[in-house]
C-alpha positions as CSV (number, residue, x, y, z in Angstrom):
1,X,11.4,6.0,-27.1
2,X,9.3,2.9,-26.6
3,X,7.7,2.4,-23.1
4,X,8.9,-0.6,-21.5
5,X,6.0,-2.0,-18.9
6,X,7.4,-4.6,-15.9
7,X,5.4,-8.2,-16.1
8,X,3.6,-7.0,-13.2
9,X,2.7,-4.1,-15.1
10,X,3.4,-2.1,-12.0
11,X,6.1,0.4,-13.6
12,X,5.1,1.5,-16.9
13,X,8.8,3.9,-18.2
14,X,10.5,4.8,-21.2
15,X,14.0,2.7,-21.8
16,X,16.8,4.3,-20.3
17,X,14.8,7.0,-18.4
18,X,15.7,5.5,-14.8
19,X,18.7,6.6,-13.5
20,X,21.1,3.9,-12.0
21,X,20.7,5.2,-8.6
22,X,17.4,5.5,-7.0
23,X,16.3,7.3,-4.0
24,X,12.5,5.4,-2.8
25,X,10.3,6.4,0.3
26,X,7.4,4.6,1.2
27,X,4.7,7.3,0.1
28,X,4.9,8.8,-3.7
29,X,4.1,12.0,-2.7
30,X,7.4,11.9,-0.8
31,X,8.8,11.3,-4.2
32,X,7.5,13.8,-5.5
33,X,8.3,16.2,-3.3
34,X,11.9,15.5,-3.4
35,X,11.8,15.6,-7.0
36,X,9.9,18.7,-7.2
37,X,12.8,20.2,-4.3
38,X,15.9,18.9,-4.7
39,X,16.4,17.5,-8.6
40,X,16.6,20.0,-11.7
41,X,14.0,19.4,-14.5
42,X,12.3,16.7,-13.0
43,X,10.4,14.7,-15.5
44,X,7.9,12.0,-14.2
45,X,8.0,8.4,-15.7
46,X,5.9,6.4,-13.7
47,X,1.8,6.9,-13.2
48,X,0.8,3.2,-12.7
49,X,-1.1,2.4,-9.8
50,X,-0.2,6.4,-8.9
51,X,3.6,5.1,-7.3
52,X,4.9,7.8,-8.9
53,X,8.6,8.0,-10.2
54,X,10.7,11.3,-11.4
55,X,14.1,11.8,-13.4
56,X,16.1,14.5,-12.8
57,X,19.5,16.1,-12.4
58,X,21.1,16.8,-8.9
59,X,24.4,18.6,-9.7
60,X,25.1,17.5,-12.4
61,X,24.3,14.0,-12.4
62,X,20.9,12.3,-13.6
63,X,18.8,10.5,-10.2
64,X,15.5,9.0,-9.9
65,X,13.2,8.4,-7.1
66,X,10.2,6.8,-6.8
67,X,7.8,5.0,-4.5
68,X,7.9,1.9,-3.1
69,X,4.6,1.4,-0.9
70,X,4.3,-0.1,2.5
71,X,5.6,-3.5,3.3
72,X,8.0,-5.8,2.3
73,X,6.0,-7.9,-0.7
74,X,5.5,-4.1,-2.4
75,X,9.1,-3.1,-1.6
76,X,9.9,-6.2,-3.0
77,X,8.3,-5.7,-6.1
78,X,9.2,-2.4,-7.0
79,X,12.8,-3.7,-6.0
80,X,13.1,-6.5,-7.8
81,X,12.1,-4.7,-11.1
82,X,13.8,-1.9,-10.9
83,X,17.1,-3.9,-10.6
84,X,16.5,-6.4,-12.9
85,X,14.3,-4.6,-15.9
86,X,15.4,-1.1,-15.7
87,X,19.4,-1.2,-15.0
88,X,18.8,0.5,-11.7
89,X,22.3,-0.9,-9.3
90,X,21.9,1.1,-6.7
91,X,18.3,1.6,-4.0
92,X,18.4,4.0,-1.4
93,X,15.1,4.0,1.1
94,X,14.0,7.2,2.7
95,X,11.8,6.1,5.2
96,X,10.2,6.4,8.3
97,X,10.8,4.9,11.4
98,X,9.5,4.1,14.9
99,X,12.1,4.7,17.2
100,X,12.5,2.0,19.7
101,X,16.1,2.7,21.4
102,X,16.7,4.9,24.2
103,X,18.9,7.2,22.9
104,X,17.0,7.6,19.9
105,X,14.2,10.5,19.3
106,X,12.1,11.9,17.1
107,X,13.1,13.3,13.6
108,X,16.7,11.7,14.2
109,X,18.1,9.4,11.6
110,X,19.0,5.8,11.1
111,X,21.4,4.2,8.7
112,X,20.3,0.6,8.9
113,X,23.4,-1.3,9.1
114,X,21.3,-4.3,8.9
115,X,17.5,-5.5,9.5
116,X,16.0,-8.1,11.7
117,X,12.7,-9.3,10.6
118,X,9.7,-11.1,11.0
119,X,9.3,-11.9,7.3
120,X,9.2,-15.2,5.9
121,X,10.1,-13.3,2.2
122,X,13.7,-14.4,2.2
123,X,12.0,-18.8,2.4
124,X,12.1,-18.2,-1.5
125,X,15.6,-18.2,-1.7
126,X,15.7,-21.6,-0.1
127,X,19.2,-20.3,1.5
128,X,20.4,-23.1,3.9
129,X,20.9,-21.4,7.3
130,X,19.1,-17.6,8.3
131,X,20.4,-15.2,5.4
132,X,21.2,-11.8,7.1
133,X,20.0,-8.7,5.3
134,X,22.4,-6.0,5.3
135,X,23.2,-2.7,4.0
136,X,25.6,-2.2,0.9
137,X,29.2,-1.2,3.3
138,X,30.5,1.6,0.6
139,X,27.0,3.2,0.6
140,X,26.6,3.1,4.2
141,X,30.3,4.3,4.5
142,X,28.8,7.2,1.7
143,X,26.1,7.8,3.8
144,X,28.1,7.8,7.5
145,X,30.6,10.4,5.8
146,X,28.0,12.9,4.1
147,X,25.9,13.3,7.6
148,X,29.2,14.4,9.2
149,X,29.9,16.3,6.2
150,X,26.6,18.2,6.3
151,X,26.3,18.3,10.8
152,X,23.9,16.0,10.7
153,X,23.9,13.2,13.6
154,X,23.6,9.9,12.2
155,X,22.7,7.1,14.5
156,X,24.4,3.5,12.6
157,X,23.1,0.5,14.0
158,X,20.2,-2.8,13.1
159,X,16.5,-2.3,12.6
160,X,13.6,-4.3,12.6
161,X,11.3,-4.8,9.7
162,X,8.1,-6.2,10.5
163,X,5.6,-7.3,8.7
164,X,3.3,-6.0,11.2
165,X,2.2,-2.4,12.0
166,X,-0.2,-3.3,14.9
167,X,1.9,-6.0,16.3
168,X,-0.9,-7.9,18.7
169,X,2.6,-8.8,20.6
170,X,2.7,-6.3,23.5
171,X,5.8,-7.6,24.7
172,X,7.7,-7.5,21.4
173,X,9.1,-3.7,21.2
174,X,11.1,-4.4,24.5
175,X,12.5,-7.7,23.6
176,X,13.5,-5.6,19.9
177,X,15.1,-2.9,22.7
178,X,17.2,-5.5,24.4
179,X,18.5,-6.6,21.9
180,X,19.5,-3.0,20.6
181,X,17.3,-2.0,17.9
182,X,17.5,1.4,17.1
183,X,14.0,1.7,15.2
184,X,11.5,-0.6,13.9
185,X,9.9,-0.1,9.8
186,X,8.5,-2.2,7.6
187,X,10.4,-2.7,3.9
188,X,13.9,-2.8,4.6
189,X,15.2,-6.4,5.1
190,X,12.8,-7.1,1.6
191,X,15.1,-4.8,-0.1
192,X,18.4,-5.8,1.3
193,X,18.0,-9.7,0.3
194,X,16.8,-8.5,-3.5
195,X,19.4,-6.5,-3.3
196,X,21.8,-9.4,-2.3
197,X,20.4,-11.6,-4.4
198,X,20.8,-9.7,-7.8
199,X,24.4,-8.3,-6.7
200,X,23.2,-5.2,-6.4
201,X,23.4,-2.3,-3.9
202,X,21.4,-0.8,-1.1
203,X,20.8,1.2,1.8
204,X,17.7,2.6,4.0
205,X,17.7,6.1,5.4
206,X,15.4,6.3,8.1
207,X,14.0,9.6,10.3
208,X,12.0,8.7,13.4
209,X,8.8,9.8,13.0
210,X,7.2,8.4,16.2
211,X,8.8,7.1,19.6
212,X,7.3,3.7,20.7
213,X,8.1,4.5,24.4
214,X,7.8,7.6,24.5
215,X,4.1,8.1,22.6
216,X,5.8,11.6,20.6
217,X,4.9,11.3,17.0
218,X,5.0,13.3,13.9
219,X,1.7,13.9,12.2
220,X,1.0,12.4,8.4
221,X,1.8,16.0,6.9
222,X,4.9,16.4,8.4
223,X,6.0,13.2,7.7
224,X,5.8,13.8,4.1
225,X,6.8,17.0,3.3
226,X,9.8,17.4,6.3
227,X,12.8,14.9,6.3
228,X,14.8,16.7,4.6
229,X,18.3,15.9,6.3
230,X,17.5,12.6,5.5
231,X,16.8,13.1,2.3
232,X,19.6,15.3,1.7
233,X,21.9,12.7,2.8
234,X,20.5,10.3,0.6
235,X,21.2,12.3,-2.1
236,X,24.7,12.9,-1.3
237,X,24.9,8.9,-1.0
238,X,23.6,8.4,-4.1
239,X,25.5,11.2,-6.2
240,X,28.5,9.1,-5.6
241,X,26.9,6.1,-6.7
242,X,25.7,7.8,-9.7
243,X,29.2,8.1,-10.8
């Protein structure tokens, strides 16, 4: 089959490969870990840049995942190609999270109902008024029903997605905490508007890894090979959308 390379020359994949549902974490070795766990015959179609992407089946239906790197402009990216070069409909982030409410605590997860952000990446879309990134409502539906399915406590509720990881703000996490913020990351509002924008679908799956108040934090090892109720919801979420 021929290899079809995106115009950033980012994703480098045979046609057709990519499933229409995609599961993405920030890290690639995340990807590959779920690929290498959870989906059967896993092949890998992406090497560029080392954002590594796998193909496989989970029962019985074909699923992808791959990386999307840190940020909104690199979520962006990988987003916006995915949808709109490699029939991909349907994004689901598996992230991580700082938590920032009170009930909230360390390897809990989030379904982002929506995102508050400090990004300017939505100005493109010259949208008159502030365009509000939120979640796709069947997958988050998807999502809400297969933690209960599986006993897994779901918090649903708004993030924050800066576009800052050392915010020189000091009073910021509190004001994000008044106004209810269940966590604060850094890609899912990019991915939301692309996916808006393109009519397409997404959601963000998020565990706490670290608790802004309360200083308890995951270390970088277990932050990429643990997560698996999230990730096992995620899958769940996107089996029906592979349908």
């Amino acid at each position: 089959m021929a290899i079809l390379e995106s115009p950033s020359a980012c994703i480098a994949a045979e046609e057709g490969v990519i499933a229409k549902a995609i599961l993405m974490p920030g890290d690639p070795l995340r990807a590959k870990f779920v690929a290498e766990h959870y989906l059967e015959n896993p092949v890998c179609f992406n090497t560029v840049r080392n954002m590594l992407g796998y193909t496989g089946i989970y029962k019985g239906r074909k699923l992808s995942v791959m990386g999307h790197g840190m940020g909104v402009p690199s979520a962006g990216l990988y987003a916006h190609e995915l949808y709109n070069f490699y029939g991909v409909d349907t994004i689901i982030r598996i992230g991580s999270a700082g938590g920032i409410g009170e009930d909230v605590k360390v390897r809990d997860v989030v379904l982002a109902m929506g995102a508050s952000t400090n990004s300017h990446f939505a100005d493109q879309y010259r949208f008159p008024g502030q365009l509000c990134a939120t979640a796709d409502y069947g997958l988050l539906k998807d999502a809400a029903a297969a933690a209960e399915r599986l006993g897994i406590r779901a918090d649903v509720g708004q993030v924050f997605t800066s576009d800052q990881f050392y915010n020189d703000n000091p009073e910021a996490n509190a004001t994000y905490r008044k106004f209810g913020i269940l966590a604060v990351e850094m890609e899912t509002a990019g991915i939301y508007w692309t996916a808006q924008r393109f009519g397409k679908r997404a959601l963000s799956i998020l565990t706490i890894s670290d608790h802004i108040f309360t200083g308890e934090a995951l270390s970088a090892q277990e932050r990429q090979d643990s997560f698996h109720e999230m990730m096992e919801i995620a899958l769940e979420t996107a089996w029906n959308a592979a349908e």
